[in-house]
Structures are given as structure tokens and as C-alpha cells.
C-alpha positions as a Markdown table, in Angstrom:
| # | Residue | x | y | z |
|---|---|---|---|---|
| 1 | Unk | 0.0 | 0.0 | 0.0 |
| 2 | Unk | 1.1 | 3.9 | -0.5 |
| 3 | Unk | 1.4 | 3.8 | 3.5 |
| 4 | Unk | 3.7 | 0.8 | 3.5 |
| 5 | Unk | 5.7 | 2.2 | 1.0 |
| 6 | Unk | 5.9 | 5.6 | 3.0 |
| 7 | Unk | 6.8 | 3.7 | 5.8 |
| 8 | Unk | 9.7 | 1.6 | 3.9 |
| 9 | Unk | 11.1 | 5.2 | 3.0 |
| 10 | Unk | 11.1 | 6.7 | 6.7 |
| 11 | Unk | 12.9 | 3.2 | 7.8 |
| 12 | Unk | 15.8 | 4.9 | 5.6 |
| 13 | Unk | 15.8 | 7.9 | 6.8 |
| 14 | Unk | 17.0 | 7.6 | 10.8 |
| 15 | Unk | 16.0 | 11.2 | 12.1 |
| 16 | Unk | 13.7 | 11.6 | 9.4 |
| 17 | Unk | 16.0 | 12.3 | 6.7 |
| 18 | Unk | 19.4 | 12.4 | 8.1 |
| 19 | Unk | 21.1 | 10.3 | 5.6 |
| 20 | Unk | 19.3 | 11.8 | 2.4 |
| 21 | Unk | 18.8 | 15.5 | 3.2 |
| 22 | Unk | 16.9 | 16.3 | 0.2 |
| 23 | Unk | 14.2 | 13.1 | 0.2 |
| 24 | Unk | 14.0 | 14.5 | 3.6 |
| 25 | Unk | 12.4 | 17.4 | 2.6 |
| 26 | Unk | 9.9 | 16.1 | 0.5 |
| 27 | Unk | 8.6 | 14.2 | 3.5 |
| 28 | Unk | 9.5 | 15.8 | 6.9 |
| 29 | Unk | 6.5 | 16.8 | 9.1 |
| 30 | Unk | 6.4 | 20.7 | 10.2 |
| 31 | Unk | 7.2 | 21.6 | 6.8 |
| 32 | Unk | 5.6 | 23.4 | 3.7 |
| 33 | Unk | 3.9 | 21.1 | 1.4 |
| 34 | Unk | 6.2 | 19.8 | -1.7 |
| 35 | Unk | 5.6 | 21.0 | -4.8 |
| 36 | Unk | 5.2 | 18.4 | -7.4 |
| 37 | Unk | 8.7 | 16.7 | -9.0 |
| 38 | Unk | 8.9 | 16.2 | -12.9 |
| 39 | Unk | 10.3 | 12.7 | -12.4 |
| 40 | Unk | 9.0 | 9.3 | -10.3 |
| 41 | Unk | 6.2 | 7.9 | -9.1 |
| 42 | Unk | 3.7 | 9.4 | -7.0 |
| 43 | Unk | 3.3 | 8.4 | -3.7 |
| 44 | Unk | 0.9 | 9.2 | -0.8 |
| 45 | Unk | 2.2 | 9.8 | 2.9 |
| 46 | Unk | 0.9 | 11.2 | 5.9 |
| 47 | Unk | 1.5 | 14.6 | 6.9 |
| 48 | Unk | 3.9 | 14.7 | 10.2 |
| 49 | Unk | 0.9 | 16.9 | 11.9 |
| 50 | Unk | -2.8 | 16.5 | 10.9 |
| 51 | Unk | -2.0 | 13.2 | 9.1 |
| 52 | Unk | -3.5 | 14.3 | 6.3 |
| 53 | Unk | -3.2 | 11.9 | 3.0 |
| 54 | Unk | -1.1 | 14.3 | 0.9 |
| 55 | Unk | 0.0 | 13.5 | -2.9 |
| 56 | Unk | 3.6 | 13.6 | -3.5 |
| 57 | Unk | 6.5 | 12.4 | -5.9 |
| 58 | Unk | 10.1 | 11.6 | -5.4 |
| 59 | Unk | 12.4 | 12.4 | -8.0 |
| 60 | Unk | 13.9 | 9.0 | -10.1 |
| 61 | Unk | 16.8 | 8.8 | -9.0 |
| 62 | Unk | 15.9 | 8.3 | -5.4 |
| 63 | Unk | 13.1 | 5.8 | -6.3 |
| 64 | Unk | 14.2 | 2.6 | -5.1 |
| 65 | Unk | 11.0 | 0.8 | -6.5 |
| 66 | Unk | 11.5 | 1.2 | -10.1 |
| 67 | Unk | 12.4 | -1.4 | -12.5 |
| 68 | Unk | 15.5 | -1.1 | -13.9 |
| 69 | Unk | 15.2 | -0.6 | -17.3 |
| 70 | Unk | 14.1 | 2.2 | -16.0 |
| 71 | Unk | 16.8 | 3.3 | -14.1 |
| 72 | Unk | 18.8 | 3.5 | -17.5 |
| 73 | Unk | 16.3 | 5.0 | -19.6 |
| 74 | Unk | 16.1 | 7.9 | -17.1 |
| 75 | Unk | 19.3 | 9.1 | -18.4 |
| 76 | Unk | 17.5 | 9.8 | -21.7 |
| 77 | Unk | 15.4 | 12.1 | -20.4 |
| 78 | Unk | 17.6 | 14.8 | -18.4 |
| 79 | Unk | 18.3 | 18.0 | -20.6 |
| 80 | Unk | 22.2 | 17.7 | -21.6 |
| 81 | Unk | 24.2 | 19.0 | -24.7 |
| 82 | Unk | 24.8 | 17.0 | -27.1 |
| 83 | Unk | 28.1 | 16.4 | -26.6 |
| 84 | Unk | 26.9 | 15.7 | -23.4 |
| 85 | Unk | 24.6 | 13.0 | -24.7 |
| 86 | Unk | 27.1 | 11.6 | -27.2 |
| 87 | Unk | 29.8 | 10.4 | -24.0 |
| 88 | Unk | 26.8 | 9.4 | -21.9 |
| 89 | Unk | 25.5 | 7.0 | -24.6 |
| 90 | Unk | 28.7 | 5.1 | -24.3 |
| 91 | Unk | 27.6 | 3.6 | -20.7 |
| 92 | Unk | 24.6 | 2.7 | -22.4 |
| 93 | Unk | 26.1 | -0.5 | -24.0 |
| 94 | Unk | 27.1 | -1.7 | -20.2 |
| 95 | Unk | 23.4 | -2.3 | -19.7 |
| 96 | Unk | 22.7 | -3.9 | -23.1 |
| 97 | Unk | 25.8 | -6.2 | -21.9 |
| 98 | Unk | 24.6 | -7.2 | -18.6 |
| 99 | Unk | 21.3 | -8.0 | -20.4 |
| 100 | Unk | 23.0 | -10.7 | -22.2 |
| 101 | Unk | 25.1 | -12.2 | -19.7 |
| 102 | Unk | 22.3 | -12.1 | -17.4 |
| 103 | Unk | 20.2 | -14.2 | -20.2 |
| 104 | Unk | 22.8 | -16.3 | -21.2 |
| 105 | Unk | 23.4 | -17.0 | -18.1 |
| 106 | Unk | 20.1 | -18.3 | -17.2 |
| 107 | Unk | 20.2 | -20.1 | -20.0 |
| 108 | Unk | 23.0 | -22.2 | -18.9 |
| 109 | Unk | 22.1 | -22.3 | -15.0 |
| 110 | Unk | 18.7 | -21.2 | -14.1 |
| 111 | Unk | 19.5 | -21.0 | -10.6 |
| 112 | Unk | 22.8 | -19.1 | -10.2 |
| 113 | Unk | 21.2 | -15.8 | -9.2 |
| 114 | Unk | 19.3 | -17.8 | -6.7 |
| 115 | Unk | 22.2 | -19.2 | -5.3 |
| 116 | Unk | 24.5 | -16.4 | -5.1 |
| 117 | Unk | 21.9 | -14.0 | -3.9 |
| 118 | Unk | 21.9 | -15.9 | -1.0 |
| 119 | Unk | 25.3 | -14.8 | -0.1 |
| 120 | Unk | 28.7 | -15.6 | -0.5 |
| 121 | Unk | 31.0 | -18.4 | 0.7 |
| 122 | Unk | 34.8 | -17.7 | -1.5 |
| 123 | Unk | 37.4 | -19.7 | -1.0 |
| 124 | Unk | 39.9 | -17.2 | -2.5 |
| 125 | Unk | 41.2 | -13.5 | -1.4 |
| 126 | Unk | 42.6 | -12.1 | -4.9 |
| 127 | Unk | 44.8 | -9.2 | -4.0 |
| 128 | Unk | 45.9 | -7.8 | -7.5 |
| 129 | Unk | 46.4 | -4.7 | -9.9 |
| 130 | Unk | 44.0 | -2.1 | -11.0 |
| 131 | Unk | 45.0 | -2.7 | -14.7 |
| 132 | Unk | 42.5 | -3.2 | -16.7 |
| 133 | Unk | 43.4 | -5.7 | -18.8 |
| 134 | Unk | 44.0 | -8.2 | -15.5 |
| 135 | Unk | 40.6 | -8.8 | -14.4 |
| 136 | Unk | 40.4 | -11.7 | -11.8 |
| 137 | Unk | 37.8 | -13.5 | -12.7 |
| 138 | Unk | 38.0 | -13.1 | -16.7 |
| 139 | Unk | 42.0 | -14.9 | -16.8 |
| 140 | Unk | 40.4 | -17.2 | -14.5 |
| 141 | Unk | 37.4 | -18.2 | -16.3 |
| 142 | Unk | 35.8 | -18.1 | -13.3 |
| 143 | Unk | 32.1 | -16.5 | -12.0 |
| 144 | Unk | 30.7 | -14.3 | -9.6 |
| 145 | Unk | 31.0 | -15.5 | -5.9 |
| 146 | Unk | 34.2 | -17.2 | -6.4 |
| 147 | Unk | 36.6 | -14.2 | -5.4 |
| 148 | Unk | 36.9 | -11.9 | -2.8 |
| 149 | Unk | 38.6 | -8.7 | -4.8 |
| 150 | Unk | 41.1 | -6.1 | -3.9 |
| 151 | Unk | 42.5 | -4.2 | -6.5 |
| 152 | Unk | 45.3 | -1.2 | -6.9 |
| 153 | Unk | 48.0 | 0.3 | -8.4 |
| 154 | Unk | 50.6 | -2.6 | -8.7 |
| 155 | Unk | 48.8 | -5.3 | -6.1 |
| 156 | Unk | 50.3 | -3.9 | -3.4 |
| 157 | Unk | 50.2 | -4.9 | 0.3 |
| 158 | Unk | 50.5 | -1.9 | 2.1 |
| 159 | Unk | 50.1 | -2.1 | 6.0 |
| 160 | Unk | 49.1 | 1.7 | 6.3 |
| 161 | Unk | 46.2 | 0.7 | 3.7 |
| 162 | Unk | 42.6 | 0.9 | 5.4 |
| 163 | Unk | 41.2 | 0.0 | 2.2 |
| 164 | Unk | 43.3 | -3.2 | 1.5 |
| 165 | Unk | 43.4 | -3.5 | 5.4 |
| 166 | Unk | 39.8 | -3.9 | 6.0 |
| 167 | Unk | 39.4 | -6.1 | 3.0 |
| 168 | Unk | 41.8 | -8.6 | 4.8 |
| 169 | Unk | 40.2 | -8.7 | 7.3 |
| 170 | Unk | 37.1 | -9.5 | 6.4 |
| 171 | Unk | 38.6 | -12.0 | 4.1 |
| 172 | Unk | 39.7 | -13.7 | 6.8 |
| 173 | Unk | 37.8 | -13.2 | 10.0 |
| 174 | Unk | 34.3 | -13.6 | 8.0 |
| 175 | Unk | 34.4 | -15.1 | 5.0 |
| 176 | Unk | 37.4 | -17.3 | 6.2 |
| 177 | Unk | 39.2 | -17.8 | 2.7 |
| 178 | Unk | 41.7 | -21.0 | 2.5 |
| 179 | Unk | 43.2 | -18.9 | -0.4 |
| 180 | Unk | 45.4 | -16.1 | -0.4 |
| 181 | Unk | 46.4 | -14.9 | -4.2 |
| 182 | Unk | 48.8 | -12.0 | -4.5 |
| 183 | Unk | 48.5 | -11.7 | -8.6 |
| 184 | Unk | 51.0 | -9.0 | -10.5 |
| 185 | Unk | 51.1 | -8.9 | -14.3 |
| 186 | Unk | 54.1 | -8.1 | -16.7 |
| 187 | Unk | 54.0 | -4.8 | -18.7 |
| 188 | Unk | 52.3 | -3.1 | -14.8 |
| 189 | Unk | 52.6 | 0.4 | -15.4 |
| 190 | Unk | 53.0 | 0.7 | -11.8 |
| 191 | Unk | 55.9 | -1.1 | -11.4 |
| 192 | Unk | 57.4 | 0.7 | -14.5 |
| 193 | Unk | 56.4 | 4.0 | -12.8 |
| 194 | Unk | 58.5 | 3.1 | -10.2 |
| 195 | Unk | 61.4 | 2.4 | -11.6 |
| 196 | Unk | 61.5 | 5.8 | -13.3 |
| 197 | Unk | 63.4 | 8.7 | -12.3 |
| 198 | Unk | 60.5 | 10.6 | -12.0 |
| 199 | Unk | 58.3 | 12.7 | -9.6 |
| 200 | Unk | 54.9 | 11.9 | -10.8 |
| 201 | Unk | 53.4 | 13.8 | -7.7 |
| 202 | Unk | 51.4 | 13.1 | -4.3 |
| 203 | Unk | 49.8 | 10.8 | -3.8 |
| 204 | Unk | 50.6 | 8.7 | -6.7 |
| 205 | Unk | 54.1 | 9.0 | -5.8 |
| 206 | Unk | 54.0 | 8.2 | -2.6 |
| 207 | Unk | 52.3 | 4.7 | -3.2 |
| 208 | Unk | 55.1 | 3.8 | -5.5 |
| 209 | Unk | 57.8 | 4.5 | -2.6 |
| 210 | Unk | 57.0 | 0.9 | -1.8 |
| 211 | Unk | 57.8 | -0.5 | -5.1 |
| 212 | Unk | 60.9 | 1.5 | -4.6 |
| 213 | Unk | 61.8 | -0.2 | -1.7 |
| 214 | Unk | 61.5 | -3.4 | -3.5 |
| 215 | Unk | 64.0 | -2.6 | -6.0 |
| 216 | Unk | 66.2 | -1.2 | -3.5 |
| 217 | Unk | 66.1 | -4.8 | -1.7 |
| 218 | Unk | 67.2 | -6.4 | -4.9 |
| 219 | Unk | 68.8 | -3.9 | -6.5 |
| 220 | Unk | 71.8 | -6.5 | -7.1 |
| 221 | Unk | 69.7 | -9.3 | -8.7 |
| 222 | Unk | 68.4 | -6.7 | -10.9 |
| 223 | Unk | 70.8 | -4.7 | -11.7 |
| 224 | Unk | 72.8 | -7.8 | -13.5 |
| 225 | Unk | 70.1 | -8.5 | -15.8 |
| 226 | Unk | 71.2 | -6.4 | -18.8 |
| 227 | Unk | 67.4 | -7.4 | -21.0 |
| 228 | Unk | 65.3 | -4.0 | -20.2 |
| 229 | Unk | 62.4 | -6.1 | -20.4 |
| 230 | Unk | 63.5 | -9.1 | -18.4 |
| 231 | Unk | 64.7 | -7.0 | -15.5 |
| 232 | Unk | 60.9 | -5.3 | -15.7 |
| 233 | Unk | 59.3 | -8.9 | -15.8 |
| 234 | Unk | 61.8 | -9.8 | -12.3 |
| 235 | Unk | 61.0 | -6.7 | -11.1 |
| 236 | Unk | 57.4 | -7.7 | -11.1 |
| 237 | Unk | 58.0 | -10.9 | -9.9 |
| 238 | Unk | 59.8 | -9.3 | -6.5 |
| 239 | Unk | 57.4 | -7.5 | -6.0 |
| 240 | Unk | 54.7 | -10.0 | -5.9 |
| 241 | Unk | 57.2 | -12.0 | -3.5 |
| 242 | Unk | 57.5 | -8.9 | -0.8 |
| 243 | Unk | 54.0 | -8.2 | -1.0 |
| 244 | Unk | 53.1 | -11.7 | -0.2 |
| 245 | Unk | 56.0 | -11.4 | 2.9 |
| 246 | Unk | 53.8 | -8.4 | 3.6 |
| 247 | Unk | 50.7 | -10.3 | 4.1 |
| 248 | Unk | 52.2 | -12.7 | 6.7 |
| 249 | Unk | 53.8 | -9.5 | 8.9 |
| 250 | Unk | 49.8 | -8.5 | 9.4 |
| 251 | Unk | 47.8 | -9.8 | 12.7 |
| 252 | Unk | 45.5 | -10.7 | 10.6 |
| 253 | Unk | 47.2 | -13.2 | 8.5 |
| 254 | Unk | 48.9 | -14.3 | 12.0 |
| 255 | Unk | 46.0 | -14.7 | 14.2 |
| 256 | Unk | 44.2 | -16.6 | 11.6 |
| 257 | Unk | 47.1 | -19.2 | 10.9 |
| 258 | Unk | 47.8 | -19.4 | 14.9 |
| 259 | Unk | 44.1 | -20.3 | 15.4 |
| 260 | Unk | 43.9 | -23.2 | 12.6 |
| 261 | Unk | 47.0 | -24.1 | 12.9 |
| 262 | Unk | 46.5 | -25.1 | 16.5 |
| 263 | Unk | 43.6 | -26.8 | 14.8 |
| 264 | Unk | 45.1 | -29.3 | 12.5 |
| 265 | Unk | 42.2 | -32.1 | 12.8 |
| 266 | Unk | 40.1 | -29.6 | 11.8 |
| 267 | Unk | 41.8 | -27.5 | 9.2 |
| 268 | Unk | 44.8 | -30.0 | 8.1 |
| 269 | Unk | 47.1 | -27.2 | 8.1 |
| 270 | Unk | 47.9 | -23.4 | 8.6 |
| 271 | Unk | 45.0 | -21.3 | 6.6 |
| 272 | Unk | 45.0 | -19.2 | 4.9 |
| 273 | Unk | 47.6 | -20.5 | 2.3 |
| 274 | Unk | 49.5 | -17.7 | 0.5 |
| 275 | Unk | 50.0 | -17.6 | -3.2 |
| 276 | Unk | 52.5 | -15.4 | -5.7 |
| 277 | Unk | 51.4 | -15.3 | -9.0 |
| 278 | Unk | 51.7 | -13.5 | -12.2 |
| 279 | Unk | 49.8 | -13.3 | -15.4 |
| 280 | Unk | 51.1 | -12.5 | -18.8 |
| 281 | Unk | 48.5 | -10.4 | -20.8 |
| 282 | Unk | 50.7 | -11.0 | -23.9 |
| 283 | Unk | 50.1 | -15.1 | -24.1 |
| 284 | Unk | 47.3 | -15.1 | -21.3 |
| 285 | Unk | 49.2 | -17.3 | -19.1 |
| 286 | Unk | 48.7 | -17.2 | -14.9 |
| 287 | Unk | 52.2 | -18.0 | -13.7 |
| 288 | Unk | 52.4 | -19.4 | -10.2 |
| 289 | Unk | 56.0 | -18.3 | -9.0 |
| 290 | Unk | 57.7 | -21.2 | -6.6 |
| 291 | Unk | 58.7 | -18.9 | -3.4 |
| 292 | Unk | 60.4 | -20.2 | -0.6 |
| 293 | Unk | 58.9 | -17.7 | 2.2 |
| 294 | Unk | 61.5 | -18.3 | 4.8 |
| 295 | Unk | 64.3 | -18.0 | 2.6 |
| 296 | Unk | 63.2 | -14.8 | 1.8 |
| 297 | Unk | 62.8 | -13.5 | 5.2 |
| 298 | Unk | 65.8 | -15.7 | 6.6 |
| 299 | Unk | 66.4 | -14.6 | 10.5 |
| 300 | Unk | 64.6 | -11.3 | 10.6 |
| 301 | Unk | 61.5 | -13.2 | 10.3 |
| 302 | Unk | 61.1 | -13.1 | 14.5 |
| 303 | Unk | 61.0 | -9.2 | 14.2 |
| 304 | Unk | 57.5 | -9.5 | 12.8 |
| 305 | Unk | 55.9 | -12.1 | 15.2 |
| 306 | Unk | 53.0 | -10.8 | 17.1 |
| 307 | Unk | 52.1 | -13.6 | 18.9 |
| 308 | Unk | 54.5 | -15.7 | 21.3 |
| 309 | Unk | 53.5 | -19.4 | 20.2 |
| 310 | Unk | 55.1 | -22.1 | 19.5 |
| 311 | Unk | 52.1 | -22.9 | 17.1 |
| 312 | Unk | 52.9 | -19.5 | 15.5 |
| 313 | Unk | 56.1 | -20.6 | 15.2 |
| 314 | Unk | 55.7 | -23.9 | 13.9 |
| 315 | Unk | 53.4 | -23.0 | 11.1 |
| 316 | Unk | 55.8 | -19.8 | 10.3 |
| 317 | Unk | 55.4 | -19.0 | 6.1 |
| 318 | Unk | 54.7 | -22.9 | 5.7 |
């Protein structure tokens, strides 16, 4: 009913209207009465002080009951130049797109939207590189539900990141991944970037400090490879390996690991498992690189325990 529905919006808006000031004053008792909007549906609502049945509309874009074909033809009907019109057009072939995925894939599986609208249950955390020609789940072959995705410049682990930080978390405390994927890509504009002598300004530049630092670690191993391009595709591959070390210096990563590892009936060994990888987009190849973790960190690994366990220390980078 148009009282139900009135309802529904005041649930959204805590303090009547708090969170979307200007829906807020469409309905918000005490106030004068609306005029009538151009666009959406009408909808009928009780006045905050006589509760009077009063005829109202919200504007489109804040009507969350609309199909959503709708929702895309809307943009048709705002005034724009034409210019205007011409670059907006271009986003128009993302919903013709999703129309035939979503068809063809009901076609193949007529219950996948069923299932995965009942949540989500990945086994994988895919930390990898904002390019766009690296998208997990294309070089994968793989569908929606199967990865938990974190993306920037370079797939970097940065301890600083809230963003990447949070998603960690998450990954691990809730959705309890078994997979860890650190996945870099030949030709990474980030890593080239940083390899450059070249300001490229805050705060760009300060996120490629870090892939500085990983050159400077290996600054010998790569500075004897005389191949520009093969010292770019090592490059890439070290820095994969130190963001991966970086994973396992995080109490995240550590508390998780400590808890199943003291577990082993249960889990059958440390979890999450960490993985470097790297994908070509020249052949379309996924590369697993074979790291030996403890080599890497060697005796300084101590200086990033959190935890005083022997179960810590026995499942260490394994």
C-alpha cells in the first residue's frame, strides 16, 4: 500500500531524513507542502501533523522501486548537450551487456542468481592490480561468488592501507578464505612508474615508494640482468614475492594461521595459504612463481611475530 511504502522510506531515513537531506524534505512533518517533481512515481504519505493523505513524488533517482530498465532509460530524459549525450551514450552499451550475460546465463544455469543471492561463501582473497586488462575473474574463467577482490596500483600490500586492510580482514575473520592470491602482471605500469626517475606527484608517488623499496632490496639481482624487459618482468616478480612477505607480517594473517594451525584435525594445516602469482597479458598465461617464504625473510622473520606461540612458530610462512 502507499502507507507501506511511506513507511519503507522513513525506515531509511534515521531522524527523518538524516542520511538523504533532500528526500528528507519532500517528506519531513512541520514543513511546507512539496511542490510536485517532474520525475518518479507518485506516492501518498501522511502529513507529520494533521496526518492528512497528501499526494507527493520523489524524483527517479531516489526511487528505489522502479524497475531497472528504467533506471537506465532515465538518463535519456535529463536535458544535456549534445556532446553531453554523445559520451553518456557510451555507458549505455554496459546495460545492453549485462542483459545478455544475465540471459545467457540463465540459460546455462537457471538458478545461479538464486544461489548467489543468498550470499557468499569464496574460497579465494585475490589481491591484484588495478589494470584493466588483468581482471580476476576473466583470466580465470571463473564466476561471480568465487573471489573476494582487492584491487590497486601494482597489487600492493601496504600495512598503512585501510582499504586493503579492511578487506583482509574481512577476508579472513568472516568469509574465512583458504586462499590467499597475490597476482601481479608483466607490462604493470606501476611497477614501470617506479622504476623511473620521476616525480609523478602526491599521492601517486607516494604509493610507488613501496615499489621502490622493493627494487632497492634487490637492487643486485636486478641490476645484473642487462634485458630492459626481463629485468621489468623480475621486477614484477619481487614484487609479488615482498608483497606476499607483507601479508604474513599483518595480525590478521597471524591470528588466523595461529588459530587453525593449532587446529590441525580440523583445518589439516595453517590457513589461509598464500600464493604469488603472475599473469602475462601477452600469451594469457597465470604463472604461479615457486617462493620459498623463509628464505626470503631468513632470521629477521622473529622481528615480525605478534604472537609468542610455539604454534605460530611452527606453522611460520609454511
Amino acid at each position: 500500500s502507499a502507507a507501506s511504502m511511506y513507511r519503507s522510506v522513513e525506515s531509511l531515513l534515521p531522524m527523518r531524513a538524516m542520511a538523504f537531506p533532500m528526500l528528507g524534505r519532500l517528506v519531513a512533518p512541520g514543513r511546507a507542502r512539496p511542490s510536485v517533481c517532474r520525475f518518479g512515481r507518485s506516492l501518498r504519505a501522511f502529513s507529520g501533523d494533521s496526518k492528512e493523505i497528501k499526494e507527493m513524488k520523489i524524483p527517479q533517482y531516489l526511487n528505489s522501486w522502479v524497475e531497472p530498465e528504467a533506471l537506465w532509460e532515465f538518463n535519456d530524459t535529463m536535458e544535456r548537450t549534445n556532446a553531453a549525450k554523445q559520451a553518456d551514450a557510451e555507458i549505455g552499451e554496459l546495460g545492453d551487456r549485462n542483459k545478455a550475460w544475465q540471459k545467457e546465463t540463465l540459460k546455462q544455469d537457471p538458478e545461479f542468481f538464486k544461489r548467489i543471492g543468498q550470499g557468499q561463501a569464496p574460497k579465494y582473497l585475490w589481491i591484484g592490480c588495478a589494470d584493466s586488462r588483468v581482471a580476476a575473474e576473466n583470466l580465470i574463467g571463473g564466476k561471480p561468488g568465487e573471489l573476494f577482490t582487492h584491487r590497486n596500483i601494482a597489487n600492493m600490500v601496504v600495512a598503512t592501507d585501510t582499504n586493503l586492510r579492511s578487506v583482509l580482514q574481512y577476508a579472513v575473520d568472516v568469509l574465512q578464505v583458504r586462499h590467499i592470491i597475490v597476482c601481479g602482471h608483466y607490462d604493470c605500469g606501476g611497477v614501470k612508474a617506479a622504476c623511473s626517475v620521476k616525480d609523478h606527484a602526491l599521492p601517486l608517488e607516494s604509493w610507488l615508494s613501496g615499489i621502490r623499496d622493493v627494487y632497492r632490496l634487490h637492487r643486485e639481482e636486478l641490476d645484473a640482468i642487462d634485458c630492459p624487459d626481463e629485468r621489468h618482468k623480475r621486477m614484477v616478480e619481487l614484487n609479488v614475492i615482498e608483497q606476499c612477505l607483507n601479508l604474513f607480517k599483518t595480525s590478521d594473517i597471524q591470528r588466523r594461521r595461529r588459530y587453525t594451525a593449532s587446529r590441525i584435525e580440523e583445518f589439516g594445516c595453517a590457513l589461509p595459504r598464500v600464493h604469488a602469482m603472475v599473469f602475462s597479458p601477452a600469451d594469457g598465461i597465470l604463472r604461479r612463481l615457486n617462493v620459498d617464504y623463509k628464505k626470503h625473510l631468513g632470521d629477521s622473520i622473529d622481528v615480525y611475530h605478534l604472537y609468542d606461540d610455539p604454534l605460530l612458530d611452527a606453522a611460520e610462512l609454511d
